[in-house]
C-alpha positions in Angstrom: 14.6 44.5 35.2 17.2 43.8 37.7 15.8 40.1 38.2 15.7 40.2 34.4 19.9 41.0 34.2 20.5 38.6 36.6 19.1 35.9 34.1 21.5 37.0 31.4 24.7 37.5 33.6 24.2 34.0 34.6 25.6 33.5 38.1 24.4 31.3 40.3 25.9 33.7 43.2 22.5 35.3 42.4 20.4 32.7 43.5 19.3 33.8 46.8 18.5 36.8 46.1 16.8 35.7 43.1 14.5 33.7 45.7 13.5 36.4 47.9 11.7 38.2 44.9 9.8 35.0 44.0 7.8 36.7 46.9 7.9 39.9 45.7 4.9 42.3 46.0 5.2 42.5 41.9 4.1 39.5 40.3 6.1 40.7 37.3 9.1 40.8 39.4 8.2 37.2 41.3 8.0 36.3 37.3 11.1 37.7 35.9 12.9 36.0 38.9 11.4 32.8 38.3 12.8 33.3 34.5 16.6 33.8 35.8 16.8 31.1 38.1 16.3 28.5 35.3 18.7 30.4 32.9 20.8 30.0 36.0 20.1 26.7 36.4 18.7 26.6 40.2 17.5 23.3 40.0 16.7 23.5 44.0 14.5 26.7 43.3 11.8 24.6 41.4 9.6 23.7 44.3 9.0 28.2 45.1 8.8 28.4 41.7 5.8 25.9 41.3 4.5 27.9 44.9 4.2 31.0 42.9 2.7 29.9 39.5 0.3 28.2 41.9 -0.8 31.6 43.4 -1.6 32.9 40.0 -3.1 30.4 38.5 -6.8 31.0 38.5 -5.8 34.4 36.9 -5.2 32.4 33.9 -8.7 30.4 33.4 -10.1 33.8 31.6 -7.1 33.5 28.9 -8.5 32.1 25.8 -6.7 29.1 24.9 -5.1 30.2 21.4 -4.4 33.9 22.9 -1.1 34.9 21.8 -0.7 38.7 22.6 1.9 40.7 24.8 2.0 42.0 27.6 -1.0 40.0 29.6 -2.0 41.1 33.4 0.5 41.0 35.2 -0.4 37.7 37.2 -0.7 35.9 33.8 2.6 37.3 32.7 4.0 35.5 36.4 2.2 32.6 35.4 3.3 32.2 32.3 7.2 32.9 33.3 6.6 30.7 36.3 5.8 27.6 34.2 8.5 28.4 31.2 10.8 28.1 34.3 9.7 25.1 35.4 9.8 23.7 32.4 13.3 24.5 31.3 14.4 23.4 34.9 13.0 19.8 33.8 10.5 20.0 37.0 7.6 18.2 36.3 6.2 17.3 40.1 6.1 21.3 40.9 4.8 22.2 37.4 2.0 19.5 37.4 1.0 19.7 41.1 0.1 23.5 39.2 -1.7 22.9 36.0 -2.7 19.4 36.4 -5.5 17.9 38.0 -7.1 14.4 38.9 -6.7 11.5 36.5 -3.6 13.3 34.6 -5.6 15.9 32.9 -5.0 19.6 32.4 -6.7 21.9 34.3 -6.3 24.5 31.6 -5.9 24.5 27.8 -4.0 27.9 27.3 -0.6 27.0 25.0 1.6 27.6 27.5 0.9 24.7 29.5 1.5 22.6 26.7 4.9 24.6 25.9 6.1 23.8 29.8 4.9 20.5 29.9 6.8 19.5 26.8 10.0 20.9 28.0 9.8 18.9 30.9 10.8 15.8 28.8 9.2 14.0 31.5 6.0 10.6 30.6 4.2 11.6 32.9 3.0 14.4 30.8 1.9 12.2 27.9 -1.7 11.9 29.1 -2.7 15.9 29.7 -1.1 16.6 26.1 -2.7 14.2 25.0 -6.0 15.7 25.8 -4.3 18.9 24.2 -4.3 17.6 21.4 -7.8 17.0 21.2 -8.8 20.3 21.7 -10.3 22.8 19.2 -8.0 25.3 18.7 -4.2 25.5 16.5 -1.5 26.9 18.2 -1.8 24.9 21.3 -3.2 22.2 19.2 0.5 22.1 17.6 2.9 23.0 20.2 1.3 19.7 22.0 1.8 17.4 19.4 5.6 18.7 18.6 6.1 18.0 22.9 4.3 14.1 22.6 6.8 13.4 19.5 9.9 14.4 21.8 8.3 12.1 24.4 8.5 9.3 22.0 5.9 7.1 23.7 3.4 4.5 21.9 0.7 6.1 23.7 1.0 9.6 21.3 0.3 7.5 18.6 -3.4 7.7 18.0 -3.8 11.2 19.6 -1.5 12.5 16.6 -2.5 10.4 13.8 -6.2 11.9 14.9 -4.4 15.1 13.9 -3.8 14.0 10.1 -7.7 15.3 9.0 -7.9 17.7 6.4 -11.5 18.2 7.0 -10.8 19.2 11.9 -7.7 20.7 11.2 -5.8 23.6 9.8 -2.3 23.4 8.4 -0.5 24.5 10.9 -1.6 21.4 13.4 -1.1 19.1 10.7 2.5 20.0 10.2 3.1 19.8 13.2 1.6 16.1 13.7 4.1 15.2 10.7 6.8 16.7 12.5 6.6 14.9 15.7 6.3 11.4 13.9 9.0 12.2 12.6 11.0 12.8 15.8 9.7 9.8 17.2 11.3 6.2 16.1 8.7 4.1 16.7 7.7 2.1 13.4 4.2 2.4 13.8 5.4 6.6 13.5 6.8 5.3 10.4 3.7 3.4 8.6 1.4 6.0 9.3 3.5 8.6 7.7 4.6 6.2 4.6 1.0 6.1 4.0 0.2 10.0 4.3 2.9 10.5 2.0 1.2 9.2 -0.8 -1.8 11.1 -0.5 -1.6 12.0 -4.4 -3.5 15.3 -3.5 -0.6 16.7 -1.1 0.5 20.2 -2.1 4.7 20.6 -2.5 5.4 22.0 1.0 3.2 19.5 2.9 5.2 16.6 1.0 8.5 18.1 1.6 7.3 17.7 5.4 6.8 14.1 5.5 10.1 13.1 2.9 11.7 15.2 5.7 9.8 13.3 8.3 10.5 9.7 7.0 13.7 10.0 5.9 15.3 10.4 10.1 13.1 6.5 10.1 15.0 5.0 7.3 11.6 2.6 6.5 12.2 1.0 3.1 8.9 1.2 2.7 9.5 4.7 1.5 11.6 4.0 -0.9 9.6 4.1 -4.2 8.4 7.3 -2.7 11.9 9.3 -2.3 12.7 7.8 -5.9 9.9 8.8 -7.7 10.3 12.1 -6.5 13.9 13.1 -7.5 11.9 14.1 -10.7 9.7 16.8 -9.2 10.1 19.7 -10.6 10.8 21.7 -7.1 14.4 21.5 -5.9 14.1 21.7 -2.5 11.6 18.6 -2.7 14.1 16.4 -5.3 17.1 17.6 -2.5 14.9 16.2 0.4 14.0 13.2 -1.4 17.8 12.3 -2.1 18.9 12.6 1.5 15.8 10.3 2.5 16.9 7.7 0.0 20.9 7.6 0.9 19.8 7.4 4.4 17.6 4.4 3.9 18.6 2.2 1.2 22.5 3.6 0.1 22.8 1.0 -2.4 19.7 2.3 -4.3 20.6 5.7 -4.1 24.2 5.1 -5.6 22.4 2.9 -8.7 20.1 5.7 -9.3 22.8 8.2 -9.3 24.4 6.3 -11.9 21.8 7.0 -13.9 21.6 11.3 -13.0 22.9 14.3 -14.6 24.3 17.0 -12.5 20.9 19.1 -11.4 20.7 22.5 -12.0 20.2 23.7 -8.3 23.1 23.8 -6.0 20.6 22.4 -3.4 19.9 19.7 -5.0 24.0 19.0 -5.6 25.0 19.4 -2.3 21.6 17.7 -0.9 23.4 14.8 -3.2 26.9 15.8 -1.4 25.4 15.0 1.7 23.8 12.0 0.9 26.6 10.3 -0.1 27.7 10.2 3.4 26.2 6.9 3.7 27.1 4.9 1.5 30.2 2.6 1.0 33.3 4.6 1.7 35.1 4.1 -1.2 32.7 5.0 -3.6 31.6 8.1 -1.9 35.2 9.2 -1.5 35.5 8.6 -5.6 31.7 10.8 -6.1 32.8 13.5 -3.5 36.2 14.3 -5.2 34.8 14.8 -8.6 32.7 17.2 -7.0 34.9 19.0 -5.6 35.1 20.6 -9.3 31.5 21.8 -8.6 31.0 25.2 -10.0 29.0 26.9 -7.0 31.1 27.0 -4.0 28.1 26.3 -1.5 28.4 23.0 -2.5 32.0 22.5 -2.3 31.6 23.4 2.1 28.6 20.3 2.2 31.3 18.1 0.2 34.2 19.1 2.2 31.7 18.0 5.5 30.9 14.8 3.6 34.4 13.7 2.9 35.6 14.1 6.8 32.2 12.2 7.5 33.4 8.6 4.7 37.2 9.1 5.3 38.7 11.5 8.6 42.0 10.3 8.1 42.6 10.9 4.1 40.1 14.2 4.1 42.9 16.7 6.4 45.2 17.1 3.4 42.2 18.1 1.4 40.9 20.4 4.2 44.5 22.5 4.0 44.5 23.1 0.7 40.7 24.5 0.9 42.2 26.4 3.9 43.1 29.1 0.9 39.7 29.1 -0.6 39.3 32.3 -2.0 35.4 32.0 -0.6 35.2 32.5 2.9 32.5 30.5 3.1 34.4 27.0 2.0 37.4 28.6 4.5 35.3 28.5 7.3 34.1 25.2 6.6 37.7 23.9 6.3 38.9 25.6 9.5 35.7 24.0 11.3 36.2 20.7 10.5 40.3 20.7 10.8 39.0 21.7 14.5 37.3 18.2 14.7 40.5 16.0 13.7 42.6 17.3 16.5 45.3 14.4 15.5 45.6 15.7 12.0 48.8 17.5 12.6 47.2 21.0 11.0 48.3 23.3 14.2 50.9 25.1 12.0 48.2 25.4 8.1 45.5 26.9 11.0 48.4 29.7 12.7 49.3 30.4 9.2 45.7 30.9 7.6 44.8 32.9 10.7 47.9 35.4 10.0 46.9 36.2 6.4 42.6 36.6 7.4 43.5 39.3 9.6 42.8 41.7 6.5 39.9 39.5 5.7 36.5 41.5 5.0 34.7 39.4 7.2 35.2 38.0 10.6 33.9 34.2 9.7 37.4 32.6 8.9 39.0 34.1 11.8 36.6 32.5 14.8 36.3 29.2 12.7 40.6 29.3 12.6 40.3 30.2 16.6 37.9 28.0 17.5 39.7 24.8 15.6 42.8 25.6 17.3 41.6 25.3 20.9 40.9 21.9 20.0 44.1 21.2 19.1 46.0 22.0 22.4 46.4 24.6 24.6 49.9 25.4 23.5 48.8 25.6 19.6 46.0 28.0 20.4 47.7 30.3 23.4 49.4 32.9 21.1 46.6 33.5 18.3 44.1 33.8 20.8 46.3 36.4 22.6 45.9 37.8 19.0 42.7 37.9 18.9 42.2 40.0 21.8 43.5 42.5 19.4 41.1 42.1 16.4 39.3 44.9 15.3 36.0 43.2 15.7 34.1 42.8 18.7 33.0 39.3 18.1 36.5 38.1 18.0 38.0 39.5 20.9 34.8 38.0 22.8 35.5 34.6 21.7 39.2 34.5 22.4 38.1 35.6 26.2 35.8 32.9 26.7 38.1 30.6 24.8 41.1 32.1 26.9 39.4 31.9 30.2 38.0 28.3 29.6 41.7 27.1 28.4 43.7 29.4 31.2 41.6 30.2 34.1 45.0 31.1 36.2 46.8 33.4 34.2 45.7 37.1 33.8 45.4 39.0 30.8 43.1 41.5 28.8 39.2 41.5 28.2 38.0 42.2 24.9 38.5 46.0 25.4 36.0 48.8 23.8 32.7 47.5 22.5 33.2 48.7 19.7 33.6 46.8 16.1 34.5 47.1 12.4 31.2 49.0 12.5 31.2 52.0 14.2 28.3 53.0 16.6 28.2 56.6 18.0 26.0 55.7 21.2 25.4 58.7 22.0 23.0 59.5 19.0 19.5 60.9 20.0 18.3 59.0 17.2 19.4 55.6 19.8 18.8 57.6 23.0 15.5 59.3 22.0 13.7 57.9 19.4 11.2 60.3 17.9 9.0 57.7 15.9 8.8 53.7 15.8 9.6 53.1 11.6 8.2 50.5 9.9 9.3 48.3 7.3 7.9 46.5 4.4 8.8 43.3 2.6 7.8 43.2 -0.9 7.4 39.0 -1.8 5.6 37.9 -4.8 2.8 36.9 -2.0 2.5 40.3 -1.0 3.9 42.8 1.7 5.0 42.2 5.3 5.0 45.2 7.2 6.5 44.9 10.1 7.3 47.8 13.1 10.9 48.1 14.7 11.2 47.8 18.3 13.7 51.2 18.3 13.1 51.4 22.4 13.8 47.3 23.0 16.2 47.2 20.6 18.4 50.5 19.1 20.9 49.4 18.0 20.4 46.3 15.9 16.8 48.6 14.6 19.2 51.3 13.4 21.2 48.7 12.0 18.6 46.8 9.9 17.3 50.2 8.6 20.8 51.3 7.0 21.4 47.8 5.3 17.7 48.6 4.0 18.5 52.0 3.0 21.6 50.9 0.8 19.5 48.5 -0.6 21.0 45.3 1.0 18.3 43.4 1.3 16.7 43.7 -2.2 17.0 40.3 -4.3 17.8 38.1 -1.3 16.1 34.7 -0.7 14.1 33.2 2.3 17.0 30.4 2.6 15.5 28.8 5.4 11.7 28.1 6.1 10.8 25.8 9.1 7.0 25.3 9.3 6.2 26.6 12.4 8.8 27.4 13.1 10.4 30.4 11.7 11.6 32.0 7.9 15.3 32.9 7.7 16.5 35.5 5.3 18.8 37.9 5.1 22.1 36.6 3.9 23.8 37.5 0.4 25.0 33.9 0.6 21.8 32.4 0.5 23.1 29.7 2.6 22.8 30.9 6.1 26.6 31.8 6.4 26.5 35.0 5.0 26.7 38.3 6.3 27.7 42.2 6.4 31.2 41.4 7.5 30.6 43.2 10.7 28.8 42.0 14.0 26.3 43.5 16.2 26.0 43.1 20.1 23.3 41.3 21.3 20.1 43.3 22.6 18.3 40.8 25.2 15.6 42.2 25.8 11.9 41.4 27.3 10.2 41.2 24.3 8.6 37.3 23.6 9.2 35.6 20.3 5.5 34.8 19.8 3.9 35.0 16.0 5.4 37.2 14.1 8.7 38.0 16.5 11.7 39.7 14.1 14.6 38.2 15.8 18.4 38.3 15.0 20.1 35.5 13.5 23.7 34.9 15.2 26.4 32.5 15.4 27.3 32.5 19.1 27.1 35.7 21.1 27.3 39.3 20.3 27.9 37.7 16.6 24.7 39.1 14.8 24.7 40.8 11.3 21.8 41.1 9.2 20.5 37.6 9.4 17.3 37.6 10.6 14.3 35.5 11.1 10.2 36.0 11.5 8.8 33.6 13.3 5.3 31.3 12.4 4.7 30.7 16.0 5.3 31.3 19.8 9.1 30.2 20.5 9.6 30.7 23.9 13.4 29.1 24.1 14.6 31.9 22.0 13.2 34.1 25.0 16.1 36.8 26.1 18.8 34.3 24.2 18.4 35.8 20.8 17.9 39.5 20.2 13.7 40.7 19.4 13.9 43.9 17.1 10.3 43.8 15.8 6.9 42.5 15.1 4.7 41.8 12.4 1.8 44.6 12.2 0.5 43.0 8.4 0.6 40.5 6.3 0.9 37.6 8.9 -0.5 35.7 5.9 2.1 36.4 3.9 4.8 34.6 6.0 2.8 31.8 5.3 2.8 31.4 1.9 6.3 32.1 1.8 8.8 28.6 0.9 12.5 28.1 0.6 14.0 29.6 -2.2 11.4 32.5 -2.7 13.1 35.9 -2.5 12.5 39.5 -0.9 11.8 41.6 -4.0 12.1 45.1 -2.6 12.7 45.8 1.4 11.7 49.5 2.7 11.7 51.7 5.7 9.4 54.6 6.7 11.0 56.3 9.1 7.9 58.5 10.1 9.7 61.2 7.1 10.0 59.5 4.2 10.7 55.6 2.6 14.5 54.5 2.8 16.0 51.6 0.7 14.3 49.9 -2.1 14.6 50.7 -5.6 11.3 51.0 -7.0 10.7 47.5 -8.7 10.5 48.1 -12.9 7.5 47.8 -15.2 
C-alpha cells in the first residue's frame, strides 16, 4: 500500500525508494512499485522494471488468454503491473525483450500483453499484435486491434479487415476493428469501411460505429451514405451522420440543410450546431445565431462552442451576455470558452459573474469562471482565486491551490483548508468505518436488471454516497447519455448531457481495485470533483487504473450493459442494504 500512495502523491523524490522494492520479497509490493514509478514518470526505472516482469513471466503461461478476474497469484498480479508500467513509460525494448520472442512474435496471448504493447506507441509492436489479432478469443482479440489503429501503419491493414467476419467473430472484436480504422488515416482504412457501411443488413448501433468511424476520414465516397441517413429514424444515428457530412463535403451539408426542418431531438440540433463549424464562416455565423433561439439550452452551449470555432473575434460579445444564462450549464460553457480568447478584454464580465455564483447551487460556473481567468493574466486571476480558497466547496478551494501554486510558486498563502464540502460527511460513522454488509444495487432498464455490489471497504465514501442519491430517488428516469462500445456507459446526470450533477463534489477514492468488465467508476471533472456521474465499463480499462475512483462491480446482468444504447434510460435504481430496498418508486401497472 505504501508503494501504492507513493503512485498517487506523485513525487519523483520517491523514486529511489520506489526501486529498492522492485526487489522486494513481495511480488505484490515489486508490482505496486513498478505501478508508481510510471505514474511518476521514472523514465530511467524502465530497464528494473522489465528485470522484474521477466522473473514472473512463466507464472503467466497458465492464464487463459481471455481471463479477466481479480485478484490473480500474486506473481501474475506483478506481471501484469510490471508490463502496464512499461507500457505507460513508452518502453518498448524492456517490455518486448519480456513477452516477445524470435521473429517479433508474442510469447503469450493473455490481453494484457496486448494492452502494454499498445501503449507503447512504438512499430515495432505491429507484428506480435498482429498475431493477436488472429487469435481465437474477444477481449484480447479487441484491445489488439484498438492498439494497431493507434499505430497507424499499412501493415494493420489486412490483420483488421480479417476482423470484419460476421460468421469468426463476435461483436465486440468487430467494433473494435471499426474503431481503429477509424483512428487510422490511411485511405485504404477508409475504403474498407465505406464499403462495410453499406452492408444493408447492419443493425443501428453497428452503423452508428462506422458513420462515427468514417466521418474523422472525410472520404467523399461516403457521402451518399451520411445523406441518406439523416432520415433514420434513430437520433443519435441522423446526429452522427450530420457531423460526418459537414466534416467532409460542407457545401453539401449546407444545401441539404436548406432543405431541413428543425429535428425534434436536441441531439440531433446541436449535432447540426456542431457541424456547422466547417463550413464557410459567414454562413455558419448567420445559421448559429438563429439558433441561438433554440428552445433546449443543451444546444445553445454546442452553438456557443461553434460560433468561437467560425468567428473568435465577433463570438466574446456574445459569450458575456450568455455569462448570465440562467442555466448553469450554458454559463459554464461561456466562462470556458472566454478562458480560450485571452485577448477578448472579458477580465472584468468574468470577476463580476464569479461575485454573483458564489450563491450558486452548484459549483460548475465558479471553476469554469476561475479557470478562464488564469488565462487571462496573473493579475486578473490573483484576487478571485484568493477567493476561492474561501468557497464552501471542496473542489474549489482545490483548484484555486493548484491554480495559485502553478501561477505564484513564491508567495505563501492558505491550502484548501478542511475536506470538507457543501456536503457534509461525518467520517467518523461506523457505517464508513465498519461496514456490517456489502449492499447491492439494481438497475431496472427496459433490457433488464444490472445488479451490481458496492465496494463499501475500497470505497466508503462515494458507496454511501451513491446509495442516498438512490434512496431519494435521484436516479430514477435518468438516461445512459453516453455509450462507448467497449468502452464504457455513462449515466447519471439530470442534465443528460454529461454536465450535470448533485451540486456538491466528492473526494476521490483511489483505490486498488482494476477497471476490468463490469468496473462502477466515478465520473469527474478534474480531481476530487466527482458527484453522481458514473460509468460501467464493457471492458478491461486499465488507464483509468487508481486515476478515477472504483466503487463497484457488476455481479448480474453483464448482458444487459450490452444491450444498453445512448438515449435509453434507468427506469428504477435500488439498494439492498442487507435490511431492506432503498430508493426506487415501484414502477406503475
Amino acid at each position: 500500500m505504501a508503494a501504492f500512495g507513493l503512485g498517487l502523491i506523485g513525487d519523483a523524490s520517491a523514486t529511489e525508494s520506489l526501486l529498492s522494492a522492485l526487489t522486494d520479497i513481495s511480488p505484490i509490493v515489486q508490482g505496486r512499485a513498478a505501478q508508481a514509478l510510471a505514474q511518476i514518470g521514472a523514465s530511467e526505472s524502465a530497464p528494473a522494471i522489465g528485470e522484474m516482469v521477466k522473473s514472473h513471466v512463466t507464472s503467466a503461461f497458465e492464464v487463459d488468454p481471455e481471463d479477466v478476474s481479480y485478484p490473480q497469484t500474486d506473481e501474475v498480479e506483478a506481471f501484469r503491473l510490471g508490463i502496464y508500467a512499461l507500457g505507460e513509460l513508452k518502453a518498448f525494448e524492456p517490455l518486448a525483450e519480456a513477452v516477445i520472442g524470435d521473429g517479433g512474435q508474442p510469447i503469450l496471448w493473455w490481453w494484457p500483453v496486448a494492452y502494454a504493447l499498445g501503449r507503447t506507441e512504438d512499430p515495432r509492436a505491429v507484428p506480435a499484435l498482429a498475431t493477436l489479432t488472429g487469435v481465437q478469443g474477444s477481449v484480447g482479440v479487441s484491445i489488439a486491434a484498438q492498439a494497431l489503429g493507434v499505430l497507424n501503419d499499412i501493415r494493420a491493414i489486412a490483420p483488421l479487415t480479417d476482423l470484419l467476419d460476421f460468421d469468426r467473430r463476435d461483436r465486440p472484436v468487430i467494433v473494435s476493428a471499426i474503431q481503429a480504422l477509424g483512428t487510422m488515416t490511411l485511405p485504404e482504412a477508409a475504403t474498407i469501411l465505406d464499403e462495410f457501411v453499406r452492408i444493408r443488413s447492419l443493425d443501428r448501433r453497428l452503423r452508428l460505429e462506422v458513420v462515427e468511424a468514417l466521418s474523422r476520414h472525410t472520404s467523399i465516397a461516403s457521402v451518399e451514405v451520411f445523406t441518406e441517413l439523416l432520415a433514420h429514424p434513430w437520433a443519435p444515428l441522423r446526429a452522427a451522420s450530420l457531423r460526418a457530412l459537414a466534416h467532409t463535403d460542407p457545401e453539401s451539408f449546407m444545401f441539404i440543410l436548406s432543405g431541413l426542418g428543425p429535428d425534434p431531438d436536441w441531439r440531433v440540433r446541436s449535432a447540426l450546431a456542431e457541424g456547422l463549424r466547417w463550413v464557410r464562416p459567414e454562413a455558419a455565423r448567420y445559421r448559429l445565431t438563429v439558433m441561438l433561439n433554440d428552445e433546449d439550452q443543451r444546444v445553445i452551449s454546442q452553438v456557443l462552442k461553434s460560433l468561437v470555432a467560425v468567428d473568435e473575434l465577433a463570438s466574446a460579445e456574445v459569450l458575456k451576455e450568455y455569462l448570465r444564462s440562467s442555466d448553469i450549464g450554458v454559463r459554464k460553457t461561456a466562462a470556458n470558452l472566454l478562458g480560450k480568447l485571452s485577448n477578448s478584454g472579458s477580465e472584468k464580465a468574468l470577476i463580476e459573474v464569479f461575485d454573483n455564483a458564489v450563491s450558486d447551487s452548484s459549483y460548475v460556473v465558479r471553476a469554469a469562471l476561475i479557470d478562464a481567468l488564469t488565462n487571462h493574466g496573473i493579475e486578473a486571476a490573483h484576487d478571485t482565486l484568493l477567493e476561492g480558497l474561501k468557497d464552501p466547496e471542496w473542489a474549489i478551494r482545490v483548484r484555486a491551490t493548484e491554480h495559485l501554486e502553478r501561477l505564484f510558486p513564491e508567495d505563501s498563502f492558505e491550502g484548501p483548508g478542511s475536506a470538507q464540502g457543501l456536503r457534509r460527511v461525518d467520517y467518523s460513522a461506523t457505517e464508513l468505518i465498519n461496514p456490517r454488509v456489502s449492499p447491492h444495487a439494481y438497475i431496472e432498464t427496459e433490457y433488464g436488471t444490472i445488479e451490481i455490489e458496492l465496494a463499501v471497504i475500497d470505497a466508503p465514501l462515494t458507496s454511501e454516497n451513491f446509495i442516498t442519491l438512490a434512496s431519494q430517488g435521484y436516479y430514477d428516469g435518468l438516461a445512459f447519455h453516453e455509450v462507448v462500445s467497449n468502452g464504457a456507459v455513462h449515466t447519471g446526470d439530470p442534465r443528460g448531457d454529461g454536465n450535470g450533477g448533485p451540486g456538491y463534489t466528492l473526494r476521490d477514492e483511489h483505490n486498488q481495485l482494476p477497471f476490468l468488465r463490469g468496473a462502477v467508476g466515478m465520473a469527474r471533472d478534474w480531481r476530487d470533483s466527482a458527484g453522481s456521474r458514473f460509468f460501467i465499463t464493457h471492458s478491461p480499462q486499465p488507464h483509468l487504473d487508481s486515476r478515477y475512483t472504483v466503487f463497484g462491480n457488476v455481479v448480474d446482468g453483464i448482458d444487459v450493459l450490452d444491450k444498453l444504447e445512448p438515449g435509453d434510460r434507468i427506469e428504477r435504481l435500488y439498494v439492498w442494504d442487507g435490511v431492506s430496498l432503498l430508493g426506487g418508486a415501484e414502477p406503475g401497472p
